[in-house]
DRENDO-1510 file (C-alpha; in Angstrom, 1 decimal, always signed):
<recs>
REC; n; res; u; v; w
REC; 1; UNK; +150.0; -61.6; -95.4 .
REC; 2; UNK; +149.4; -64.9; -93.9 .
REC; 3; UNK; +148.9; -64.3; -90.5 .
REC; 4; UNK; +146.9; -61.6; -91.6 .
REC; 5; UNK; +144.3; -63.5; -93.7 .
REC; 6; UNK; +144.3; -66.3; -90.6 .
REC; 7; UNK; +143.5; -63.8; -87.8 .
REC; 8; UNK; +140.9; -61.8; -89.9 .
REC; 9; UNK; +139.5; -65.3; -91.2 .
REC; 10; UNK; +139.4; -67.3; -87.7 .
REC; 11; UNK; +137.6; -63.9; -86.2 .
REC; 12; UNK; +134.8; -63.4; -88.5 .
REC; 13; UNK; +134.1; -67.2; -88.8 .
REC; 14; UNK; +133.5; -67.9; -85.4 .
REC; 15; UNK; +131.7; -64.8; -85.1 .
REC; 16; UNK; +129.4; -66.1; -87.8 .
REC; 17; UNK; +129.5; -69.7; -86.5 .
REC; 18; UNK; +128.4; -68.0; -82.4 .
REC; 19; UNK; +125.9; -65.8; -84.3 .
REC; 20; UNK; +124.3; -68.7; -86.7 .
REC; 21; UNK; +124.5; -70.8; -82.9 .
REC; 22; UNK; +122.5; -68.3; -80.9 .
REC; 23; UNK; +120.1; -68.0; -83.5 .
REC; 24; UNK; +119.2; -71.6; -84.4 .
REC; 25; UNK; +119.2; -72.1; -80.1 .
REC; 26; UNK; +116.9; -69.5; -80.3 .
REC; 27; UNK; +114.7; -71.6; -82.9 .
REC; 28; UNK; +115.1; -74.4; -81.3 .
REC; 29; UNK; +117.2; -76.2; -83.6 .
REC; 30; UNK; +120.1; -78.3; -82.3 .
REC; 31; UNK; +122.2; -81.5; -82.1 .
REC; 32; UNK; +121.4; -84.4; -80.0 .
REC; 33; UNK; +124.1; -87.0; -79.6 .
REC; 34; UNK; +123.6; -90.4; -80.2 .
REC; 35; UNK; +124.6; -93.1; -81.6 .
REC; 36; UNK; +128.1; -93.4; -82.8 .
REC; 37; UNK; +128.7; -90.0; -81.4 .
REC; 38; UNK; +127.7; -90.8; -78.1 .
REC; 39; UNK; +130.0; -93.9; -78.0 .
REC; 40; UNK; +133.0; -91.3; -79.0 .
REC; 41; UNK; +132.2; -88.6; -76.8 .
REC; 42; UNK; +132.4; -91.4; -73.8 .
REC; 43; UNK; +136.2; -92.4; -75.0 .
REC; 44; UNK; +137.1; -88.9; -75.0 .
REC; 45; UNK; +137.0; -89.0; -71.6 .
REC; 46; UNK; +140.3; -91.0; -71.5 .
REC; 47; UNK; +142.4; -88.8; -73.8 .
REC; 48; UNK; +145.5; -87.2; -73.0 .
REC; 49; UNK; +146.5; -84.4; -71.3 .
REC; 50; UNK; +146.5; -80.9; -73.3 .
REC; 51; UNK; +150.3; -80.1; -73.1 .
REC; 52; UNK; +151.2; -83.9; -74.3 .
REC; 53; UNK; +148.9; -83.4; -77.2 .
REC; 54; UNK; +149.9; -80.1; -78.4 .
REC; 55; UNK; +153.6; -80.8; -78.2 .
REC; 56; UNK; +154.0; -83.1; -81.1 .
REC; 57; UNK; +152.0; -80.4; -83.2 .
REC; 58; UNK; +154.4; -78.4; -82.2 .
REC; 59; UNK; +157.8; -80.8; -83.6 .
REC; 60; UNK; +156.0; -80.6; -87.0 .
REC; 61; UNK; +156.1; -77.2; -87.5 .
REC; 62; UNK; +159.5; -76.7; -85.5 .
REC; 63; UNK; +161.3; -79.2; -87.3 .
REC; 64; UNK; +160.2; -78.4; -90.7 .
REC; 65; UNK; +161.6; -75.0; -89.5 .
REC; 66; UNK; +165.0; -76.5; -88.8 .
REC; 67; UNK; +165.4; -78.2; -91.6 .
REC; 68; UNK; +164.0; -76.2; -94.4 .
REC; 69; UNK; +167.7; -75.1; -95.6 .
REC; 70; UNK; +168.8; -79.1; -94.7 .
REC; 71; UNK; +166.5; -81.2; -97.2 .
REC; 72; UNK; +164.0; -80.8; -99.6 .
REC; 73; UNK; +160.2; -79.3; -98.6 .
REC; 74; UNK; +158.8; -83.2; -98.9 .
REC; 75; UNK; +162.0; -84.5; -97.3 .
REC; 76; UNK; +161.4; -82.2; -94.4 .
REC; 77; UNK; +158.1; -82.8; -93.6 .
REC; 78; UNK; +158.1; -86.8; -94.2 .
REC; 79; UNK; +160.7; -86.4; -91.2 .
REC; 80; UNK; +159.2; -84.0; -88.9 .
REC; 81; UNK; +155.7; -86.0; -89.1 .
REC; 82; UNK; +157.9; -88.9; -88.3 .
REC; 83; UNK; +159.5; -87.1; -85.1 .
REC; 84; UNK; +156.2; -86.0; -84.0 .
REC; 85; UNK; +154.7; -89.6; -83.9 .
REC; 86; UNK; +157.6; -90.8; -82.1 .
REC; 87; UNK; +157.5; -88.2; -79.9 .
REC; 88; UNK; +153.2; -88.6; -80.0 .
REC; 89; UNK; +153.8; -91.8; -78.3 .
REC; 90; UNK; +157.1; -91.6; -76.0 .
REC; 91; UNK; +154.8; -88.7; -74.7 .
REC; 92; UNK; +151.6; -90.8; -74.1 .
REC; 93; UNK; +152.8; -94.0; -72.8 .
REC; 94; UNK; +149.5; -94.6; -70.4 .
REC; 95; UNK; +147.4; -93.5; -73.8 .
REC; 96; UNK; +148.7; -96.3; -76.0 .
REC; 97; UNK; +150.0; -99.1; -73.3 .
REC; 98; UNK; +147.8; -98.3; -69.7 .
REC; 99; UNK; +145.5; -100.4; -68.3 .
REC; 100; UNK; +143.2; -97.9; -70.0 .
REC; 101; UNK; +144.1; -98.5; -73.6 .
REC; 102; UNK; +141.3; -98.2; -76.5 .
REC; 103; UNK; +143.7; -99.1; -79.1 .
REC; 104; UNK; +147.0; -100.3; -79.2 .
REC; 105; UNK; +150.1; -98.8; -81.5 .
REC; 106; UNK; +149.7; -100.7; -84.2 .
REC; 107; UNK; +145.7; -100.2; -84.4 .
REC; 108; UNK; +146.0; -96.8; -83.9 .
REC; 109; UNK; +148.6; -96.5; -86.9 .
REC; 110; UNK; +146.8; -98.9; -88.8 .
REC; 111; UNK; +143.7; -96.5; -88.3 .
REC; 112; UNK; +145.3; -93.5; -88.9 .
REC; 113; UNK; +146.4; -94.9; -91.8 .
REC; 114; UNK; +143.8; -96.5; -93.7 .
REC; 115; UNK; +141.8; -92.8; -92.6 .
REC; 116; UNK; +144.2; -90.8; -95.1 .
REC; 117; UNK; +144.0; -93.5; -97.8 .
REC; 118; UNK; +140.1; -93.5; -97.9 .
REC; 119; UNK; +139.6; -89.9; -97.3 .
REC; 120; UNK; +142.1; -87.7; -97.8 .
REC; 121; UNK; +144.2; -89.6; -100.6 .
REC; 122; UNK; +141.4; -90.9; -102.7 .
REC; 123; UNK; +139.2; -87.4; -102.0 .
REC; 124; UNK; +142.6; -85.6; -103.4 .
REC; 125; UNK; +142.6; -87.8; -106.5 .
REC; 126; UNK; +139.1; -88.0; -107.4 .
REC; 127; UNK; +139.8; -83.7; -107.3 .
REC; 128; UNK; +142.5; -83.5; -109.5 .
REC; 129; UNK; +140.7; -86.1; -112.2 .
REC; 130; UNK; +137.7; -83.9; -112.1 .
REC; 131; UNK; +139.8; -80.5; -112.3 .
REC; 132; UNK; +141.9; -82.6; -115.4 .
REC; 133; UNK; +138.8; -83.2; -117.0 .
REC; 134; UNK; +137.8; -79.3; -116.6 .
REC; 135; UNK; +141.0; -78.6; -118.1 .
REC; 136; UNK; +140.6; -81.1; -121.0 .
REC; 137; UNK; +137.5; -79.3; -122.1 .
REC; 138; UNK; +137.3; -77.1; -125.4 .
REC; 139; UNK; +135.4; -74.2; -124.0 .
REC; 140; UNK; +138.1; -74.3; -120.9 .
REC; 141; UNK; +140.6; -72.7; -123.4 .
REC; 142; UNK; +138.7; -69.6; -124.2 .
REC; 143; UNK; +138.7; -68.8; -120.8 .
REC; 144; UNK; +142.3; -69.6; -120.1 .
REC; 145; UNK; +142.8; -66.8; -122.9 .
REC; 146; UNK; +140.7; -64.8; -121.2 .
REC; 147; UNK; +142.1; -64.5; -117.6 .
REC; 148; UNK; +145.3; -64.0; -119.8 .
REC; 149; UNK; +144.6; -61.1; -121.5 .
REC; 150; UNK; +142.9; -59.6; -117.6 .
REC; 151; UNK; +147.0; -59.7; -116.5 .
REC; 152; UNK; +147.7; -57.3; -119.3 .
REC; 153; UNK; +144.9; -55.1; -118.3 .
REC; 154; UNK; +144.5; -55.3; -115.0 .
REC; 155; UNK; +147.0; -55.3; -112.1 .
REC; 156; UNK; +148.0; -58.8; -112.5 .
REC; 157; UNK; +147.7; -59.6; -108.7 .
REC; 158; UNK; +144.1; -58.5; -108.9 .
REC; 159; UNK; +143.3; -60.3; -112.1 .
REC; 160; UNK; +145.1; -63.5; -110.9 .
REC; 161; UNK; +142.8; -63.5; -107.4 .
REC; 162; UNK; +139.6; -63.1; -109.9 .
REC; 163; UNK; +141.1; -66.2; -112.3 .
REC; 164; UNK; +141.5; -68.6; -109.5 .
REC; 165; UNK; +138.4; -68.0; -107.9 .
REC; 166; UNK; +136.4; -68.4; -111.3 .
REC; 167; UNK; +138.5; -71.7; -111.5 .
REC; 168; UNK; +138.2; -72.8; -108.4 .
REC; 169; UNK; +133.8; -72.2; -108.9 .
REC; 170; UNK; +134.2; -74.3; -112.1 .
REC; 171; UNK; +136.1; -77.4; -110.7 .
REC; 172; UNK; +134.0; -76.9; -107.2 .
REC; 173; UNK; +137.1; -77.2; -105.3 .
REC; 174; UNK; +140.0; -75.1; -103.7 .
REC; 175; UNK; +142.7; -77.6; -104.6 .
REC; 176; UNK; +141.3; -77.8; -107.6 .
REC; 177; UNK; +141.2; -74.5; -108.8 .
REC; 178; UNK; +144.6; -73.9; -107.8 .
REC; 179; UNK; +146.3; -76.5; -109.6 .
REC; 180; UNK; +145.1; -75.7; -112.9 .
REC; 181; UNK; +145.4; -72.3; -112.4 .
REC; 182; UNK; +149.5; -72.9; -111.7 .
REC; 183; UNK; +149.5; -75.4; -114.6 .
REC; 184; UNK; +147.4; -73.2; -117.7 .
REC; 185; UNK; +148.1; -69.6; -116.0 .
REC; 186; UNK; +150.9; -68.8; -114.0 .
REC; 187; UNK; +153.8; -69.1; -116.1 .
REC; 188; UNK; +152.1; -65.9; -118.0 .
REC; 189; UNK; +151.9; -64.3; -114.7 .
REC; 190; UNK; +155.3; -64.9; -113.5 .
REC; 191; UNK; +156.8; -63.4; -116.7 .
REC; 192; UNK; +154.9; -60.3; -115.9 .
REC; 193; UNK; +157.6; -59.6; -112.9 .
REC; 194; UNK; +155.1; -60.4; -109.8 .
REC; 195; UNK; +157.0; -60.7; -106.5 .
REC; 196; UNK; +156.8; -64.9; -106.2 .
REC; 197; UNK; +156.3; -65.1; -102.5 .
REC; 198; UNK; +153.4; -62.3; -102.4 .
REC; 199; UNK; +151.8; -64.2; -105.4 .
REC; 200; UNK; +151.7; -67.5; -103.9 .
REC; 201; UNK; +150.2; -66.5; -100.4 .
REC; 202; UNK; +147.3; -64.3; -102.0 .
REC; 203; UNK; +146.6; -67.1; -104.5 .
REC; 204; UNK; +146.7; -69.9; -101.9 .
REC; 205; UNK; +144.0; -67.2; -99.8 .
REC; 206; UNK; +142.1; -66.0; -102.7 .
REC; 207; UNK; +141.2; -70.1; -104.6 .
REC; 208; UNK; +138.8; -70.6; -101.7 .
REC; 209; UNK; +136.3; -67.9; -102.4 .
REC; 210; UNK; +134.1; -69.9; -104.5 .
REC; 211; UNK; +135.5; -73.4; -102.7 .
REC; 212; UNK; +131.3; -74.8; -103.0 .
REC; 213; UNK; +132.4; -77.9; -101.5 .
REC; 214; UNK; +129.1; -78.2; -98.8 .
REC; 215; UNK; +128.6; -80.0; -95.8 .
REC; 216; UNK; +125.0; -80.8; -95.0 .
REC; 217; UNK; +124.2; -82.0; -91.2 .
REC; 218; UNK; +120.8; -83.3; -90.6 .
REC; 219; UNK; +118.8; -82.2; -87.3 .
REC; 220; UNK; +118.7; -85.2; -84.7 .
REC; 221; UNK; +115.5; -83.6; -83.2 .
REC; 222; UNK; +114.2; -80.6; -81.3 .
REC; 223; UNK; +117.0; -79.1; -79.0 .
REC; 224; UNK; +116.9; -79.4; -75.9 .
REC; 225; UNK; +115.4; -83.0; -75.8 .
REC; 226; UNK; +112.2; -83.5; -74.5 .
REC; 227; UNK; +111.5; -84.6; -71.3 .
REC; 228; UNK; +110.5; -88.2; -70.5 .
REC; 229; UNK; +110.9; -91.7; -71.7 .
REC; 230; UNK; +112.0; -93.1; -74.8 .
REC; 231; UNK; +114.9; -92.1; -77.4 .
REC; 232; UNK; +115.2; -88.4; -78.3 .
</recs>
């Protein structure tokens, strides 16, 4: 069911991405780089080579494979993202100690590190408060009740997919919607005799229909630049 939703997913976005491309080209809207951008594009130029990068991907998911029926799931991937960094730079000595260095090991941990405190650590938090607050709400209650009373009714698959997208629109958020879906709704669901593994995929696909979380990007200017002189 997985594979399914990724290949079905990855195939009509980039089909919707190439159109919305074509068509803004075709407007003459597009992306200049500049700027901080620019400066990154030019130290791309010194990154490593494709099978030494996609290798240590590759540990992650291989290891957390091995190791599933070893340790516990948070045991298993702590270690297998350990592997992989080890592995990351045993692989890519010339990336992180050449003569054509950026950064060294400890920046480039350092980086990487304070990059998932500030973003994805404190982005995750500042989710689940809002989605607690949701939860603390009277009115949150009635609809809890509800979604409840649609397992009864409805197949409780198809009335669980419809819950934790509603949820998910309310907190504005994918993770969101799914937590407090698990924590107010699911142990009603689970008593109902739903096949656990089946459940948790299609809920996992179905809490990011309404996901609003939106991404504005601003034009840099008319694509392609103009011609002559001066910043574009």
């Amino acid at each position: 069911m997985g594979i399914i939703a990724c290949v079905v997913g990855t195939v009509l976005a980039g089909a919707y991405v190439t159109w919305q491309a074509r068509r803004q080209t075709a407007l003459g809207v597009g992306y200049v780089v500049s700027g901080r951008d620019a400066q990154e594009e030019e130290q791309d130029k010194d990154l490593p080579p494709f099978l030494t990068s996609i290798i240590p991907l590759l540990i992650v998911v291989f290891v957390m494979i091995a190791l599933k029926n070893v340790m516990n799931a948070t045991d298993s991937i702590l270690t297998s993202l350990c592997i992989a960094i080890i592995a990351c730079v045993v692989l890519n000595p010339k990336v992180f100690f050449g003569a054509k260095k950026s950064h060294s090991v400890l920046k480039t941990f350092t980086t990487g590190m304070w990059s998932s405190c500030t973003s994805a650590l404190l982005l995750t938090g500042g989710v689940m408060g809002f989605a607690g607050v949701v939860q603390a709400a009277p009115g949150f209650q009635y609809f809890v009740d509800f979604a409840n009373s649609l397992s009864t009714t409805f197949n409780p698959y198809v009335s669980a997919s419809v819950a934790v997208n509603v949820v998910a629109g309310i907190t504005g958020t994918a993770l969101g919607g799914l937590q407090i879906f698990a924590d107010t709704m699911l142990p009603n669901y689970i008593n109902l005799g739903i096949n656990p593994e089946a459940f948790h995929r299609l809920m996992t696909i179905a809490c990011c229909g309404l996901d609003n979380r939106v991404r504005h990007c601003r034009s840099q200017g008319p694509y392609p630049p103009p011609a002559g002189p001066g910043p574009h």
